[in-house]
C-alpha positions in Angstrom: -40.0 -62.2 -28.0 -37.3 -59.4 -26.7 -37.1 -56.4 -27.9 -34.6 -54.0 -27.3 -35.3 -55.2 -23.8 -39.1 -55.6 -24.1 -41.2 -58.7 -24.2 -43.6 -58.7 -26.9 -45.9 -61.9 -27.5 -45.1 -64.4 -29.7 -48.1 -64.1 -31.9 -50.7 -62.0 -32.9 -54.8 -62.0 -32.8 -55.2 -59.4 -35.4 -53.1 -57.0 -37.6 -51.0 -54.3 -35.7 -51.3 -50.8 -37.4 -49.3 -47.8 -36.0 -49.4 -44.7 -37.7 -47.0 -41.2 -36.8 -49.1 -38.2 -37.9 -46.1 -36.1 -38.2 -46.0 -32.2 -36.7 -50.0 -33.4 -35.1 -50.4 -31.7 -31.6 -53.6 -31.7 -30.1 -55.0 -28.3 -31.0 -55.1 -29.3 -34.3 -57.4 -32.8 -33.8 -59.8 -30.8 -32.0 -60.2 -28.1 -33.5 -61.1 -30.7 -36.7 -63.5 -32.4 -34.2 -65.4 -29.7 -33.1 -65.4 -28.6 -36.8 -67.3 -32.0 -37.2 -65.3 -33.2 -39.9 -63.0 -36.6 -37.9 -66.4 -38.3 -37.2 -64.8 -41.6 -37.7 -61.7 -40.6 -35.7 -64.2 -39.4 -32.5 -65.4 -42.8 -33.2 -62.2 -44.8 -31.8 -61.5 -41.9 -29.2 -65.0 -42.7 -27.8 -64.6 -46.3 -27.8 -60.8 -46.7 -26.9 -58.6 -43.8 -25.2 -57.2 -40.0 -26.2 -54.3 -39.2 -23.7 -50.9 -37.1 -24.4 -47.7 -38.5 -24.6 -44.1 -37.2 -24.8 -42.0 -37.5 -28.0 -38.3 -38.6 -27.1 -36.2 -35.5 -27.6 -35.0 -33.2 -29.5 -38.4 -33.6 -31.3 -37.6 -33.7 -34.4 -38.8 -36.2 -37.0 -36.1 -38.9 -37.6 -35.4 -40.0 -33.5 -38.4 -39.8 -33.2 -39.8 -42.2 -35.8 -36.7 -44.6 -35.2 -38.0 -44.3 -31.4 -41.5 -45.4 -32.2 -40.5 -48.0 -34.1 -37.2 -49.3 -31.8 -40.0 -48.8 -28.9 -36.4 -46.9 -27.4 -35.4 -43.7 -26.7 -31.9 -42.1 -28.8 -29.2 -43.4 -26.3 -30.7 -46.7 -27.0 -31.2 -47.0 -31.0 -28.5 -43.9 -31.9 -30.3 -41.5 -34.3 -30.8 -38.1 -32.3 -31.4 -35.8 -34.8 -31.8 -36.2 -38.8 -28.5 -34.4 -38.7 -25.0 -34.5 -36.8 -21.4 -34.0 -36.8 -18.3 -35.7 -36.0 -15.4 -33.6 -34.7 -12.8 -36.3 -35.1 -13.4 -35.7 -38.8 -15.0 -32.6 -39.2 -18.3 -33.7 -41.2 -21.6 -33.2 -40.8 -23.7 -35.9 -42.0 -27.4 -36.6 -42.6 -28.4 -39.9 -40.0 -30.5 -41.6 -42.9 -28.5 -44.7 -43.4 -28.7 -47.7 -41.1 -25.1 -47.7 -40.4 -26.2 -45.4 -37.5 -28.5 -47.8 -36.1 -27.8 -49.0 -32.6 -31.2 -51.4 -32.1 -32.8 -53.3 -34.4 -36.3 -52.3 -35.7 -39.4 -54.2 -34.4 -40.4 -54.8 -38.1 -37.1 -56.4 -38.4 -37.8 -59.1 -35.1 -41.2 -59.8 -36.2 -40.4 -60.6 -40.0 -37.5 -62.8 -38.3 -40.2 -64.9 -36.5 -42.1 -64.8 -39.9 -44.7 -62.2 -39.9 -45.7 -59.9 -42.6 -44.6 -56.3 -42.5 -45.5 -53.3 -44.7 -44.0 -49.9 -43.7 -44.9 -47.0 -45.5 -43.7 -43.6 -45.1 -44.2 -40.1 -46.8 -40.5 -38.9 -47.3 -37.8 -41.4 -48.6 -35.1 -40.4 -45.9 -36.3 -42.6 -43.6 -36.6 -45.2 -45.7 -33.7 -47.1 -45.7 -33.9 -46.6 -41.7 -37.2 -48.1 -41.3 -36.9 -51.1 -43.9 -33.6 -52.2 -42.2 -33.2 -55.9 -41.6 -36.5 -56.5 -44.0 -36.0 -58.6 -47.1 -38.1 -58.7 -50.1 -37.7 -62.3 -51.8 -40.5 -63.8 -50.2 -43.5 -62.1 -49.9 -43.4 -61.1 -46.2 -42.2 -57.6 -46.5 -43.3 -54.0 -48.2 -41.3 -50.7 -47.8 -41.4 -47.8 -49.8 -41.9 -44.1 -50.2 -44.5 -41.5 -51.5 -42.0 -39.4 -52.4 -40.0 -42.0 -54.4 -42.9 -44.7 -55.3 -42.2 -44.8 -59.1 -38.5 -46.3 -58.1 -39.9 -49.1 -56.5 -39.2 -52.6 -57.3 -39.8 -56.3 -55.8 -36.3 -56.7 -54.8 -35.5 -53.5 -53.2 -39.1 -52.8 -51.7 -41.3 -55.8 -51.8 -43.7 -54.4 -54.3 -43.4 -52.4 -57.9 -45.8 -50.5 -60.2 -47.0 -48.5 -56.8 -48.7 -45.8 -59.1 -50.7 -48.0 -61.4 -51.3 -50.4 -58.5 -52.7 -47.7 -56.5 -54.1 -45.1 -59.2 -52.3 -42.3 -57.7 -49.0 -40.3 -59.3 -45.9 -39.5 -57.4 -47.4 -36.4 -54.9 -45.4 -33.4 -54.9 -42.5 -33.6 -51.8 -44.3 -30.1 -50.8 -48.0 -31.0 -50.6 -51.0 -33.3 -48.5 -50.7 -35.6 -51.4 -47.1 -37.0 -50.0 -49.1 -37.7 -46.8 -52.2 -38.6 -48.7 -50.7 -41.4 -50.5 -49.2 -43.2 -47.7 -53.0 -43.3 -46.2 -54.2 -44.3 -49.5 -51.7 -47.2 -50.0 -52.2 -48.3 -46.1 -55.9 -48.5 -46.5 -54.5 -50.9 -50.3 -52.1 -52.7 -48.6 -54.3 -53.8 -45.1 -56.5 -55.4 -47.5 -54.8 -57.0 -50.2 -50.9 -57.5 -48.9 -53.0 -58.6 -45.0 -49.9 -57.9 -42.9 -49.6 -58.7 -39.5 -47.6 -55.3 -38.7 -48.2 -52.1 -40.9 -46.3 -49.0 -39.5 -47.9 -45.8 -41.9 -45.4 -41.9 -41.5 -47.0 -38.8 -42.8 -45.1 -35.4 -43.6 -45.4 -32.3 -41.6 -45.8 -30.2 -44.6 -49.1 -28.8 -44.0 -48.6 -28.4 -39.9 -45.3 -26.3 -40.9 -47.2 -23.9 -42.9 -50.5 -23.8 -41.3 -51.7 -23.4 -37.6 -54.5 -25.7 -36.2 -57.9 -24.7 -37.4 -56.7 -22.8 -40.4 -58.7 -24.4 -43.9 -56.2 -25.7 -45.3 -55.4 -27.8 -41.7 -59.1 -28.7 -41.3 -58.8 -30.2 -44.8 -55.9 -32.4 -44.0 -57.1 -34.1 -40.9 -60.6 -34.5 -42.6 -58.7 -36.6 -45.2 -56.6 -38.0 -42.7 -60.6 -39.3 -40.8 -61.5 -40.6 -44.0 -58.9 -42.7 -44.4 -58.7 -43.6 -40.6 -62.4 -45.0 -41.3 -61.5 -47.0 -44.0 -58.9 -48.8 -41.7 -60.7 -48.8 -38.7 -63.6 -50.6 -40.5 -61.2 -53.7 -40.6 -60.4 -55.7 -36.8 -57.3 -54.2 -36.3 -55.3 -53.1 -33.3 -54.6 -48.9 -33.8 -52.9 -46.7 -32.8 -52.6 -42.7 -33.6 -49.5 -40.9 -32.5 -47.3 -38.1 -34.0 -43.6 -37.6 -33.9 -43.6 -34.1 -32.4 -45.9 -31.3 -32.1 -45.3 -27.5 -33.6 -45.2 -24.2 -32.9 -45.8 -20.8 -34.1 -41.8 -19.1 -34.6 -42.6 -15.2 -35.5 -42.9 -11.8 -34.1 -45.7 -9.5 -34.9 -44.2 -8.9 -38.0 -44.8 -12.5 -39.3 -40.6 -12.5 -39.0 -38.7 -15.8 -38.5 -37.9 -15.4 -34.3 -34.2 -16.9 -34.1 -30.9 -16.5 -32.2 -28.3 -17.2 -34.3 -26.2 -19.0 -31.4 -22.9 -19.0 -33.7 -22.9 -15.4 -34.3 -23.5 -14.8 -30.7 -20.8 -17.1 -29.2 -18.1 -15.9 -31.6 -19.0 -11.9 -30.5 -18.9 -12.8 -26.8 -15.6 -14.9 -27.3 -13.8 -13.6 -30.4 -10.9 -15.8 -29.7 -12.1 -18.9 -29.4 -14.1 -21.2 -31.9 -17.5 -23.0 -32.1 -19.9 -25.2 -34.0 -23.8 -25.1 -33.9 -25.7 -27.8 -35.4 -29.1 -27.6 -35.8 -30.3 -31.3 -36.1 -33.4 -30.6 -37.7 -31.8 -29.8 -41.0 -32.4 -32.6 -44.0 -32.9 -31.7 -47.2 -36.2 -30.5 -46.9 -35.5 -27.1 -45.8 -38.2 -24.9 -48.0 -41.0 -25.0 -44.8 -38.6 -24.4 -42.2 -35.4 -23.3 -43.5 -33.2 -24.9 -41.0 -34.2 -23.6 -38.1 -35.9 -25.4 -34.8 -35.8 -25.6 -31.1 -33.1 -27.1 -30.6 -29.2 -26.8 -31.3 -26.4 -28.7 -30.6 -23.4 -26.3 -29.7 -19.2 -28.1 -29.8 -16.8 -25.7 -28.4 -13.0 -26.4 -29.5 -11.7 -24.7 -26.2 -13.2 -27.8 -23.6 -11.6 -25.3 -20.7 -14.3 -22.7 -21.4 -17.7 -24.9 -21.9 -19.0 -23.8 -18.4 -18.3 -19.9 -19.1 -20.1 -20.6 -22.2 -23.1 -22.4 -20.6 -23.0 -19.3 -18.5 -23.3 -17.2 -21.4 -26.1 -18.8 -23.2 -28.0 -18.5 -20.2 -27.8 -14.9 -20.3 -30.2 -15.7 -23.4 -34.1 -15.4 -22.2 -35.3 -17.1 -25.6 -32.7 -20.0 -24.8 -34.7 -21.6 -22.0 -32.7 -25.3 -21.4 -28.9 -25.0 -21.4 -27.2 -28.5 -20.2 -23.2 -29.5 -20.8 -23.3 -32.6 -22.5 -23.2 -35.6 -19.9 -26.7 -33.9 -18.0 -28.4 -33.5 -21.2 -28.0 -37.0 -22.1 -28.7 -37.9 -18.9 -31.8 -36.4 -18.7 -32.6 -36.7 -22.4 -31.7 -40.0 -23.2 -29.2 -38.8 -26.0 -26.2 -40.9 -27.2 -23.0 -38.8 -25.9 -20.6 -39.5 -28.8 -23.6 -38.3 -30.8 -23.8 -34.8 -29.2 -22.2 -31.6 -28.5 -20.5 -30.4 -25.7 -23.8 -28.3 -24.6 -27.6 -28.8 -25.6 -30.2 -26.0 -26.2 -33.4 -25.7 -26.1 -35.4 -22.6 -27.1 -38.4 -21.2 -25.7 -42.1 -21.4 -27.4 -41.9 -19.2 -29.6 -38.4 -18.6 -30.6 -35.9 -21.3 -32.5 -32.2 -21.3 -32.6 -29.9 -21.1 -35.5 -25.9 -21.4 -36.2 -25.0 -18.1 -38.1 -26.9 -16.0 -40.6 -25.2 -16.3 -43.5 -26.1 -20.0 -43.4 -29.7 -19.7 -43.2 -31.7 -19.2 -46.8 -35.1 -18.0 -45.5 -36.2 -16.8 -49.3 -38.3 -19.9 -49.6 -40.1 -19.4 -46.4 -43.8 -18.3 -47.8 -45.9 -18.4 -44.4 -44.6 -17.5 -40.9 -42.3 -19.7 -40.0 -43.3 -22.7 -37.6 -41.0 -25.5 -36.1 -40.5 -27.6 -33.6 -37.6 -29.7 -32.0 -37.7 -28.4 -28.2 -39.7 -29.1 -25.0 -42.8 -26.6 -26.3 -43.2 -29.3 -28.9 -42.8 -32.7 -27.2 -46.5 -33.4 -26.4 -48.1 -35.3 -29.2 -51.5 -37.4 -29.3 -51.5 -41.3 -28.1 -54.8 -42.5 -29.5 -55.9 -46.3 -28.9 -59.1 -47.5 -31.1 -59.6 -49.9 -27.3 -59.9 -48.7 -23.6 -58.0 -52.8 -22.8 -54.6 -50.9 -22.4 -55.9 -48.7 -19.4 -53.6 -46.0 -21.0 -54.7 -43.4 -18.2 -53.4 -45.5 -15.4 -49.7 -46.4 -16.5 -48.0 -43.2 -16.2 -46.1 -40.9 -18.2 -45.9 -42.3 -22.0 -43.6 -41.8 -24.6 -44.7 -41.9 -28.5 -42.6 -44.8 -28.8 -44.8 -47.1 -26.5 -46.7 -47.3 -29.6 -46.1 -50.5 -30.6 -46.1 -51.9 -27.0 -49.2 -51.2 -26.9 -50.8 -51.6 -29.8 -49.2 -55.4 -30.1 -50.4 -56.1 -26.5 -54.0 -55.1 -27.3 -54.1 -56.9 -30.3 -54.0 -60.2 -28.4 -56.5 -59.4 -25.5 
């Protein structure tokens, strides 16, 4: 079977389960482990293989998860940020509905060569992305969300009564229980719905607020081990990624670090306008208020773009400035999907449009984000060593699949 280019077997030996552990970077997994509480996770890491991938850029959660399960990169499948705007008609629009898809889904192949797929994922923006090309009339398909899991129905995702079914009420957006009950329901599902492909998408809630090794962390990923175990326990093929990593964003004050790129570009050339779009903005703003690592910058003046590359460089916290065509280029980002020049910020610093457009009263704990190259190493975990992970070069989250398909038939 091809896939976006791919070839993936015909058939599988046993069920397929990929899970994105959203925000996870490595600090936080061991820090857990040598905290003792992922026994069952340092289980499958001793019997299959623990190396570091790349997340496709800009690392932010949407690409990302349409990557991992298009198996592509953004120039491929489209979605390059969960936010982006359109100069020929001046909107800026939120990249959750599958009329932005480029590639199909690799849920959507395999249910066309009649396998069962269950997808579920903590917030209900991705969705509609994830579930697209599944249909729910015969039994072969399951997609819903935590967040919206009392709206479900047989026709529009494959199952209904989610809360009764699994003894759980709708989690708060803002808690572990979002990502909590799309472990629960995975472990539910695996057993009683027996898909052939099950593709489970945490929330990053908890990495936003706290850094690895913090309580509160240790506590999640313990949860997160316990459910692991219960799937593990079945003969599955697994795999552990995440969809980006994150980082602390604040000075020694416990301050928001930013560089409102708008403001700056319209004091340095007062004539001339511009547009910064910050791609990681949803509308799920209360953990990280809109700003991230990455920005997205259209200048209406195309005659001046390299004296205003020129100018951002001047910036130390902007580490990556690119004009459009190298950015994609090196990024693998759609070009009628992005701005006349990418940036990228530096570890510890994130990059916003103007200050008046940034509401950073709901921002309780020091602000940490991601989106950039600081947080574009993420976790590839295997529960087999067949895949020889070690020896096949650079990997990207979004080899997931790939892999975890191809090991379920050796």
């Amino acid at each position: 079977m091809n896939i976006n280019h791919r070839q993936y077997p015909s058939q599988l030996n046993k069920p397929v389960v990929v899970i994105c552990l959203d925000g996870s970077q490595k600090e936080y997994l061991d820090i857990a482990s040598d905290a003792g509480l992922t026994p069952n996770l340092d289980q499958i890491i001793k019997n299959g293989e623990f190396i570091i991938a790349h997340s496709a850029i800009p690392s932010f959660t949407n690409p990302n998860n349409i990557s991992i399960v298009t198996g592509q990169p953004s120039a491929i499948h489209g979605i390059c940020g969960n936010f982006f705007y359109t100069p020929s008609t001046g909107k800026e629009v939120m990249m959750n509905d599958p009329q932005y898809l480029r590639a199909p889904t690799i849920f959507e192949k395999f249910y066309q060569e009649g396998f069962k797929v269950a997808v579920i994922t903590a917030k209900d923006k991705l969705r509609t992305l994830l579930g697209n090309g599944l249909k729910f009339d015969d039994n072969r398909a399951i997609c819903f969300s935590s967040e919206k899991s009392n709206q479900a129905t047989i026709n529009q995702n494959g199952i209904d009564n989610v809360n009764d079914w699994l003894g759980m009420p709708v989690p708060d957006v803002y808690s572990q229980g979002l990502s909590e009950f799309v472990m629960a329901a995975g472990v539910k599902i695996l057993k009683e719905f027996k898909p052939d492909i099950m593709y489970l998408s945490t929330t990053d809630f908890i990495q936003h607020k706290y850094e690895p090794g913090h309580e509160i962390a240790n506590k999640f990923y313990q949860m997160f081990d316990n459910y692991i175990g219960q799937l593990n326990k079945n003969e599955i093929s697994l795999v552990i990624t995440a969809d980006h990593g994150m980082k602390a964003k604040t000075n020694d004050m416990g301050e928001p670090n930013a560089i409102f790129l708008e403001d700056y570009l319209q004091e340095k050339f007062p004539e001339d306008n511009f547009k910064v779009i910050l791609p990681i903005t949803d509308p799920y703003v209360v953990h990280h208020g809109s700003l991230g690592s990455f920005a997205m910058v259209y200048v209406e003046n195309q005659s001046i773009i390299s004296n205003v590359i020129d100018e951002i460089k001047k910036i130390p916290e902007i580490e990556e400035v690119l004009n459009k065509q190298d950015a994609c280029k090196t990024y693998h980002l759609p070009e009628d999907r992005s701005g006349d020049i990418i940036c990228m910020s530096s570890e510890s610093f994130t990059i916003g449009s103007s200050l008046d457009k940034h509401d950073l009263s709901s921002l309780k704990e020091p602000l940490r984000s991601h989106g950039g190259l600081h947080e574009r190493e993420v976790p590839f975990i295997i529960n087999s060593q067949k895949s020889n992970l070690s020896e096949q070069g650079q990997l990207y989250n979004y080899d997931a699949f790939y892999y975890a398909i191809h090991t379920a038939n050796l």
